[in-house]
C-alpha positions in Angstrom: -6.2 -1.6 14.4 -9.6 -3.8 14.7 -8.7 -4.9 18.1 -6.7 -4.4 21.2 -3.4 -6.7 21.1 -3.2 -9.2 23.8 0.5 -9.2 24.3 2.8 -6.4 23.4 6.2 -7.7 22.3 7.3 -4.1 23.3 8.5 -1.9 26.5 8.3 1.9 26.1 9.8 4.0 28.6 10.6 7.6 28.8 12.6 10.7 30.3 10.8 14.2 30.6 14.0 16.3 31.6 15.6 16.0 29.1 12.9 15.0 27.2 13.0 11.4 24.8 11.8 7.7 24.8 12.9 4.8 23.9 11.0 1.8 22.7 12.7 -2.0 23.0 11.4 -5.5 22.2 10.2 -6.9 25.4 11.3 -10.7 24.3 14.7 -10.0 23.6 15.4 -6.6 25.7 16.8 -4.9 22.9 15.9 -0.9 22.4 14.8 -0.4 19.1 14.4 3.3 18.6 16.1 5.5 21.3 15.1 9.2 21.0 17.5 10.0 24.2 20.1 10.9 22.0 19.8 14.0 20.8 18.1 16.8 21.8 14.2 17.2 21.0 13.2 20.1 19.0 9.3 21.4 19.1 9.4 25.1 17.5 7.0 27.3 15.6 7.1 25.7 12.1 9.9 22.8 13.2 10.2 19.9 15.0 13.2 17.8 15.3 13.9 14.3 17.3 16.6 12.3 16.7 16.9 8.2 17.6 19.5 6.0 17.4 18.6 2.8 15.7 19.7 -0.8 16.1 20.3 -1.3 12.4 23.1 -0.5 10.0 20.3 -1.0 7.5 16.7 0.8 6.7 14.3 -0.2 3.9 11.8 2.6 3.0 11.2 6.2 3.4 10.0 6.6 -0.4 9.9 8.3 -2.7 13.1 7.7 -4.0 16.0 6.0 -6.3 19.1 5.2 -4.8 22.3 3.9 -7.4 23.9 0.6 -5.9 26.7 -1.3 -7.6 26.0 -1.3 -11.4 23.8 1.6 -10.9 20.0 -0.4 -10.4 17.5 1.4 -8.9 16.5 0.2 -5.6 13.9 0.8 -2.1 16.5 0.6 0.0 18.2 3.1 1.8 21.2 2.1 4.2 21.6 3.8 6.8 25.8 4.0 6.7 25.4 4.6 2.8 28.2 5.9 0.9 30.4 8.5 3.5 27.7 7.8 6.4 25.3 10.7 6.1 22.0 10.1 3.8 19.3 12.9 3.8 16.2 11.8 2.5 13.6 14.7 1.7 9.7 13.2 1.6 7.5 15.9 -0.2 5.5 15.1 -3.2 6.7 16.5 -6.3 5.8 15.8 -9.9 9.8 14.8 -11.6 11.3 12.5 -13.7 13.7 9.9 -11.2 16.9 11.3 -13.0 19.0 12.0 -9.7 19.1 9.6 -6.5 18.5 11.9 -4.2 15.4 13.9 -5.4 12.3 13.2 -3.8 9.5 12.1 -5.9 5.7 11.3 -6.2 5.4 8.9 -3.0 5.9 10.4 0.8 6.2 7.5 2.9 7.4 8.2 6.4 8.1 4.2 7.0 11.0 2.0 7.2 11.6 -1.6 7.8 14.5 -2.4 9.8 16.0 -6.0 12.0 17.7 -6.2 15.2 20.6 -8.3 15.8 17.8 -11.3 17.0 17.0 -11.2 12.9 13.3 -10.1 13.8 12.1 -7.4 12.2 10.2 -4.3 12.7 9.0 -1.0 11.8 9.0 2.3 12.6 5.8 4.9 10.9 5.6 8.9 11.6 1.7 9.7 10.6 2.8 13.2 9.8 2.1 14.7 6.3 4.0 17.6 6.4 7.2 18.5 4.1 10.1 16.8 6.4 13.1 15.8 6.0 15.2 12.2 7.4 19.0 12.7 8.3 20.4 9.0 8.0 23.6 8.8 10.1 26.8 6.0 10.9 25.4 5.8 14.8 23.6 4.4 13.6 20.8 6.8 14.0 18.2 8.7 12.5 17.3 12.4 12.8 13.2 13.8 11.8 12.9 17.2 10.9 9.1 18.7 9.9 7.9 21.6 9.3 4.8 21.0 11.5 2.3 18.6 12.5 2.8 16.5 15.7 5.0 13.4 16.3 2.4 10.8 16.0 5.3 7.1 15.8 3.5 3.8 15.2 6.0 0.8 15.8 5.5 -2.7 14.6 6.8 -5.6 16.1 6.9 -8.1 13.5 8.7 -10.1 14.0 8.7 -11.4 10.1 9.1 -8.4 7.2 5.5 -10.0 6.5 4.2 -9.7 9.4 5.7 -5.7 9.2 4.0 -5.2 6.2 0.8 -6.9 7.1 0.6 -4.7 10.8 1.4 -1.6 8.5 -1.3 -2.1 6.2 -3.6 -2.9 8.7 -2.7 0.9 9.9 -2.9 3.0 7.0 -5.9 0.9 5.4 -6.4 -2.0 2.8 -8.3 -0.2 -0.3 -9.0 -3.5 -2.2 -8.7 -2.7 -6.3 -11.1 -4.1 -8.4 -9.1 -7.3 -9.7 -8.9 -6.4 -13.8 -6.5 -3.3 -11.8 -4.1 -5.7 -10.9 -3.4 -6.6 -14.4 -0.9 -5.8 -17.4 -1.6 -2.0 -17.9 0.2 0.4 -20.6 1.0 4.5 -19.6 2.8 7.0 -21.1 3.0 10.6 -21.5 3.2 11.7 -24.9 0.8 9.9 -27.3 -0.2 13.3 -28.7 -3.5 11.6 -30.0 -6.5 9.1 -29.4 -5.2 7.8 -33.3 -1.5 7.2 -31.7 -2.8 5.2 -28.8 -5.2 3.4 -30.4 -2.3 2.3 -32.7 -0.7 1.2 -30.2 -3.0 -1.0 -28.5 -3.9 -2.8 -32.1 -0.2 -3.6 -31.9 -0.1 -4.9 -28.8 -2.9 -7.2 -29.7 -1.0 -8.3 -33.6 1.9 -8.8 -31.4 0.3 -11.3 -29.1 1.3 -9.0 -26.0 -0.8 -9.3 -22.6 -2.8 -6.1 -22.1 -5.4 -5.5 -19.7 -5.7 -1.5 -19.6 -5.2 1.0 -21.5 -4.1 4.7 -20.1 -3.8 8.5 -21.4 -1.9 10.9 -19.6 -3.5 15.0 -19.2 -2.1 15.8 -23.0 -6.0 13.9 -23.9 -7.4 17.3 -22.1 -8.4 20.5 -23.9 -5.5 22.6 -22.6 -5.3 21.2 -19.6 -8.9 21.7 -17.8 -10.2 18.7 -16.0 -12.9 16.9 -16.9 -12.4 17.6 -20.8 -10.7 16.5 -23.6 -9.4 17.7 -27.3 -12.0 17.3 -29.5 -9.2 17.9 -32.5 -6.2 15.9 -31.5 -8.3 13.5 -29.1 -11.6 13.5 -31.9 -11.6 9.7 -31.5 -11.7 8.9 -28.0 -14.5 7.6 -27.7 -14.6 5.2 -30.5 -11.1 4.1 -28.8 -12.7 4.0 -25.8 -15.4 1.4 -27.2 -13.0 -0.6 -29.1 -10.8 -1.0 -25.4 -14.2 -2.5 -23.8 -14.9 -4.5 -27.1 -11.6 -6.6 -26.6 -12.7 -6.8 -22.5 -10.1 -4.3 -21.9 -10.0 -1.3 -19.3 -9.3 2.3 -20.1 -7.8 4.9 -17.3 -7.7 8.5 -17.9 -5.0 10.4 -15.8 -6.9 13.7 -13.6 -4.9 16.2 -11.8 -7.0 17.5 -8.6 -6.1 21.2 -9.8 -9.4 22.9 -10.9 -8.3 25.8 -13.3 -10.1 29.1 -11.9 -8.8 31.6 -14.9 -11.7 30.6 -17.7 -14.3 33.2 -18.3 -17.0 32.8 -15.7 -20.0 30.4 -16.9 -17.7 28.7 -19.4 -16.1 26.0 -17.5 -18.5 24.0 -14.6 -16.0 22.3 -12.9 -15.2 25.9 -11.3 -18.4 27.2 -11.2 -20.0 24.0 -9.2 -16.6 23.9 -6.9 -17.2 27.5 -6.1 -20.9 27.0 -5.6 -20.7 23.9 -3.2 -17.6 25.9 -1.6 -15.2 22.6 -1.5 -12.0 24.6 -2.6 -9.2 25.1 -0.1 -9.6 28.5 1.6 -7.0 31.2 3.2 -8.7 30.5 6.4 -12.1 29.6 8.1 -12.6 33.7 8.6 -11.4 34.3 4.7 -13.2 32.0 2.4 -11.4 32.7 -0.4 -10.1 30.0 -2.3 -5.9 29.1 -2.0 -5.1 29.6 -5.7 -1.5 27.7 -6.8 0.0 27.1 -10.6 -0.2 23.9 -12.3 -1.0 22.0 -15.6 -3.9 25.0 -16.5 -2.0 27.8 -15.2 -4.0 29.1 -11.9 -6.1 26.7 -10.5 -8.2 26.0 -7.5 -7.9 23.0 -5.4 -10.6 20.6 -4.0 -10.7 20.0 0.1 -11.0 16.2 0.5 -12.1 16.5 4.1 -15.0 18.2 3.0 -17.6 15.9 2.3 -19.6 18.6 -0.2 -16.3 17.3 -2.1 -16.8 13.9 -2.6 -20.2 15.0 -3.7 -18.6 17.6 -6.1 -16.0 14.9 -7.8 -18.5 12.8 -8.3 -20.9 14.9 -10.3 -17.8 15.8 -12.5 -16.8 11.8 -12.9 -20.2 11.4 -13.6 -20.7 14.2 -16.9 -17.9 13.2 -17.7 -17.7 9.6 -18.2 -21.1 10.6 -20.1 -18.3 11.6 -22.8 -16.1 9.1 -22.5 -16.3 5.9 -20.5 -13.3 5.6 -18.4 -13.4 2.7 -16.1 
């Protein structure tokens, strides 16, 4: 937060034998999240705490589709869903949303919830970690991690706005350049610069709204970042030209996996990560890079927290966009 709050509309208070908190809204007295429960959990490579909540009903804790009714995909998860019991599993994973309980791209470890006043609030674990939520009739809710700490943020409200705006204000505000929050068009499978050029012509004979333009990795020369297929992709960017022509945007999709399995001196993007050092290593005593399988087969992968990174994406953005000019 920018600044300290001048009156909390909240009361913690806490037990330390057994171990658990509870957290109530001072205006109305009501406990909110009540961790005395069940018992607390802090092991080598798991953690467990388990709260009862006030609501029957949770909104949140994406990534995920839930059938309701006439089968719609919705947010919401509640809480006494189905036969009572609702695990929701938040690790990132790359999979189409065929079956409501898979977890998918987004991990986000907040819900939105009302007490029985009809304020609202919120509840945010700042843990990144592979965990998993156990939904229960209590009603009550049970985090299990693989590590990290137990870092809870609560918002007061009291409005679902006022939720949202607090939450923001926690995790950060990245303000998109304002063509980004326009009509855009994504697929995988256009299989060519021709086909997706086609298909924004179309768009245009047909009158439809577009503002920018995308290709998924199948525009890269089997699979490497930072290139693309000079046979199927030949045109891309002449496309690219005739997107910024119309006053159009055009997004390229880039995986942070840096393949580490082309001969040495043929691909930079390697060469330059392994020079700067920026890859994810086995340890600070064992600099050698944490190798994992993805789009290119082996692959390297960037470490964010170091800065020599930020320096090292941008010099591959940079040659590049000197091919094709992405936005």
């Amino acid at each position: 937060a920018s600044a300290a709050v001048s009156a909390r509309d909240y009361e913690f208070s806490y037990t330390s034998s057994p171990f658990g908190f509870a957290v109530a809204r001072k205006s109305t007295g009501e406990t909110l999240f009540n961790t005395t429960v069940g018992r607390f959990v802090f092991a080598d490579r798991f953690i467990q705490i388990s709260a009862r909540l006030v609501t029957d009903f949770v909104y949140g804790l994406g990534e995920h589709v839930q059938e309701v009714g006439d089968g719609d995909v919705t947010v919401s998860q509640r809480v006494n869903a189905v036969d009572g019991w609702r695990r929701v599993t938040l690790f990132s994973r790359d999979i189409f949303p065929e079956n409501s309980s898979w977890n998918l791209y987004g991990v986000h470890p907040f819900f939105l919830g009302a007490d029985s006043s009809g304020q609202f609030y919120g509840v945010f674990l700042k843990n990144s970690n592979a965990m998993d939520v156990q939904l229960q009739p209590l009603p009550a809710a049970t985090y299990r991690t693989i590590g990290g700490i137990l870092d809870f943020y609560f918002l007061m409200g009291p409005t679902p706005e006022n939720v949202v705006q607090q939450y923001t204000e926690l995790i950060g505000r990245p303000l998109p350049p304002y063509w980004a929050l326009g009509f855009h068009l994504c697929r995988w499978g256009y299989n060519s610069s021709n086909a997706t050029w086609d298909v924004v012509r179309r768009m245009r004979e047909h009158g439809i709204p577009q503002d920018v333009q995308w290709n998924d990795i199948d525009y890269m020369h089997i699979h490497l970042d930072f290139t693309y297929n000079h046979t199927t992709y030949a045109t891309l960017p002449l496309m690219v030209k005739d997107i910024h022509d119309h006053d159009q945007k055009y997004i390229m999709i880039t995986d942070p996996g840096i393949s580490n399995a082309q001969p040495t001196g043929s691909y930079p993007p390697y060469d330059r990560g392994a020079e700067l050092g920026i890859f994810i290593n086995v340890s600070q005593a064992n600099q050698t890079p944490i190798l994992g399988k993805v789009w290119p087969d082996i692959t390297a992968f960037p470490d964010f927290t170091n800065p020599s990174s930020l320096v090292y994406w941008k010099e591959m953005l940079q040659a590049f966009h000197d091919q094709v000019p992405f936005d």
